[in-house]
C-alpha positions in Angstrom: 13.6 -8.6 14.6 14.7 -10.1 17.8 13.1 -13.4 18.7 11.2 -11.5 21.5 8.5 -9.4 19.7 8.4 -6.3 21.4 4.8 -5.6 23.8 2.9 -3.1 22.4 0.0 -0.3 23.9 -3.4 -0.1 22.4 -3.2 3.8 20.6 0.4 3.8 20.0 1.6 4.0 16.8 3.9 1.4 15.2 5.8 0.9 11.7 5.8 -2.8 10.7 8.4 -4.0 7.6 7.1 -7.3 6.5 9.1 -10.2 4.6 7.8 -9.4 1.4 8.9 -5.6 1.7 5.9 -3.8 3.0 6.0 -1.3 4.8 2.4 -0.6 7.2 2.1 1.8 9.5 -1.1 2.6 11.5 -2.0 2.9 15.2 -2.3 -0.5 17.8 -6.1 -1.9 18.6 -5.0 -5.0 19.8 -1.6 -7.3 20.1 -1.2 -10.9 21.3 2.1 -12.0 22.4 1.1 -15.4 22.3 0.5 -15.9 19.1 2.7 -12.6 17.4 -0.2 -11.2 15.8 -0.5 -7.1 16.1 -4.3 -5.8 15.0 -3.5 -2.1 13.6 -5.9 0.8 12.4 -4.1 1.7 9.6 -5.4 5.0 7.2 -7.4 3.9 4.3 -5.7 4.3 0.7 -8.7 5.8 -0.8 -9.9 9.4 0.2 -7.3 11.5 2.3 -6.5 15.0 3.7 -7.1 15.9 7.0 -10.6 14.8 6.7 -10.0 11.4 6.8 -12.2 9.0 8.7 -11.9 6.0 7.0 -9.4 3.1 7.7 -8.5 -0.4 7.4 -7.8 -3.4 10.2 -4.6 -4.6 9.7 -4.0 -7.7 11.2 -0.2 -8.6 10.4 1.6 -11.7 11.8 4.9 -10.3 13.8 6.4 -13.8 12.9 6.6 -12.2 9.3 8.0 -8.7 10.3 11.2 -8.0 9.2 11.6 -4.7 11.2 9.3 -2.8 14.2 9.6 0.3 14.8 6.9 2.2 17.4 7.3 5.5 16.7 5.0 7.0 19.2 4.4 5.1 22.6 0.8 5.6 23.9 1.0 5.8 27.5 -1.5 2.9 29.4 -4.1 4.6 31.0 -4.7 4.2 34.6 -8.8 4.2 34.4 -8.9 1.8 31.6 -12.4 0.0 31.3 -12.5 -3.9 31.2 -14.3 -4.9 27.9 -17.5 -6.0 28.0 -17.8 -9.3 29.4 -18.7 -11.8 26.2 -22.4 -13.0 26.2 -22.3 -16.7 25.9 -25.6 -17.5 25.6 -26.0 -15.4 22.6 -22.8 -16.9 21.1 -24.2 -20.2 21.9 -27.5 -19.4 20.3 -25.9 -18.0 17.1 -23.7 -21.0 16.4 -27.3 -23.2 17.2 -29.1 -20.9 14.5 -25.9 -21.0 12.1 -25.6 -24.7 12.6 -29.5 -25.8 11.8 -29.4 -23.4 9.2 -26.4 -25.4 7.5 -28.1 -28.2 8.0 -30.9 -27.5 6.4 -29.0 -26.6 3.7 -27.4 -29.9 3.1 -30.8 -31.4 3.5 -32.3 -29.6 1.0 -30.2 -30.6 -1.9 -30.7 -33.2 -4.0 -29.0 -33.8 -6.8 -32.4 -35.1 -9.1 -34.5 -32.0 -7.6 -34.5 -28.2 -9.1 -33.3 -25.4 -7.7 -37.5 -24.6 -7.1 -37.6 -27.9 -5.5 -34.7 -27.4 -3.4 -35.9 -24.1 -2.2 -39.4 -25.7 -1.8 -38.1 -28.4 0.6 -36.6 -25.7 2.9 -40.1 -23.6 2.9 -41.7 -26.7 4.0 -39.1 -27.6 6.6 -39.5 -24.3 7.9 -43.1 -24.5 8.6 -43.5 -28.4 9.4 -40.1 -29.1 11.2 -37.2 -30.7 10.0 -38.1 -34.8 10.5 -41.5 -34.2 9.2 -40.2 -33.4 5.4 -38.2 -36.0 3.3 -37.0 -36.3 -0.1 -38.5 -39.7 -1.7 -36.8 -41.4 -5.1 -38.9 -41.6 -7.7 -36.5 -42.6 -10.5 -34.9 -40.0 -12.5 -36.9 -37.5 -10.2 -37.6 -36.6 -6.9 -40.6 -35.8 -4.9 -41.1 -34.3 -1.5 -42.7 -36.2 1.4 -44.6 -34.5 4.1 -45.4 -36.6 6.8 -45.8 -39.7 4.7 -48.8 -38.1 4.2 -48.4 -36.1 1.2 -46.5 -36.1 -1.8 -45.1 -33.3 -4.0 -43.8 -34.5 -7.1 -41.4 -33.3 -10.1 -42.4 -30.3 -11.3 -43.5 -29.3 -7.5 -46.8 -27.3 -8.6 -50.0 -28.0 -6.8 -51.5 -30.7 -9.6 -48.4 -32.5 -8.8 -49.7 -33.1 -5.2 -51.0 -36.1 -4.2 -52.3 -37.2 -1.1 -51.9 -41.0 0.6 -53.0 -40.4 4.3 -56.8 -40.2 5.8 -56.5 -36.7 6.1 -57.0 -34.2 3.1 -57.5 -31.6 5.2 -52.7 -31.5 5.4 -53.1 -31.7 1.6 -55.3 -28.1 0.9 -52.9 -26.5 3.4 -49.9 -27.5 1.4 -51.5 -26.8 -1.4 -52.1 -23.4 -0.5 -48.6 -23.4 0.4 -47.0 -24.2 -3.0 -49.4 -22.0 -4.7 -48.6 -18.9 -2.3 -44.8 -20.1 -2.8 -45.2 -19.8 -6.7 -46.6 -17.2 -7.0 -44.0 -14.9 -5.4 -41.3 -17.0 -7.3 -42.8 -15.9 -10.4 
């Protein structure tokens, strides 16, 4: 392959010999001269016939290629639509969601808690915020703190609640919460 990768057209379909002898053949969705990568729709192994609607996305580094071939040139179109333009406030609103969700994750391990405790924490983060639950050392074991109010301890049922704060009104509620929580873990 020379060292410039010939430009390809979306729909035409190209013959690629890789380094490590094989051979892939499909039709172009998208090329990147740039970085010499080649996206190709290339038919699926399973199934077949002339019924065939299922296929795989090849994405194959032209770096690699030992041979190209295009063996049928798709002519550009003159009425070609411009893509969609990206929506980057929903982009920026996933990685926000995938980001606290990761967080929370981290959070709710602990290493002296269960795997009911863990997923415990994360109920109770979900419904009092993240700052207002905390995991509290207690020894070998570990409780939950809610608002330094209440206190869920090792084995996380509701006789394992305790309450320190003037109000015991936050203690029923999370009670009621660990009980509706057990009972569909159960």
């Amino acid at each position: 392959m020379s060292s410039l990768a010939p430009c390809f057209t979306v729909g035409s379909i190209v013959r690629c010999k890789t380094c490590f002898g094989e051979n892939l053949s499909g039709e172009v969705v998208a090329f990147d001269l740039g970085v010499k990568m080649l996206m190709m729709k290339c038919p699926s192994s399973k199934g077949g016939g002339d019924e065939q609607t299922i296929c795989n996305l090849t994405i194959v580094n032209l770096a690699l290629c030992v041979d190209i071939e295009i063996v049928k040139e798709m002519q550009p179109l003159d009425d070609v639509q411009p893509p969609e333009p990206i929506n980057i406030p929903l982009i920026r609103e996933r990685f926000r969601y995938a980001t606290e969700h990761r967080t929370l994750s981290c959070r709710s391990y602990h290493p002296n808690a269960s795997p009911f405790g863990q997923a415990l924490f994360r109920l109770l983060v979900k419904r009092f915020g993240d700052p207002a639950i905390n995991w509290q050392s207690q020894g070998d074991h570990v409780a939950i703190n809610i608002l330094h109010q209440v206190v869920i301890e090792a084995p996380y049922a509701t006789e394992n609640i305790r309450y320190q704060g003037w109000d015991p009104k936050l203690a029923i509620y999370v009670q009621g919460i660990v009980e509706d929580f057990r009972s569909k873990q159960i």
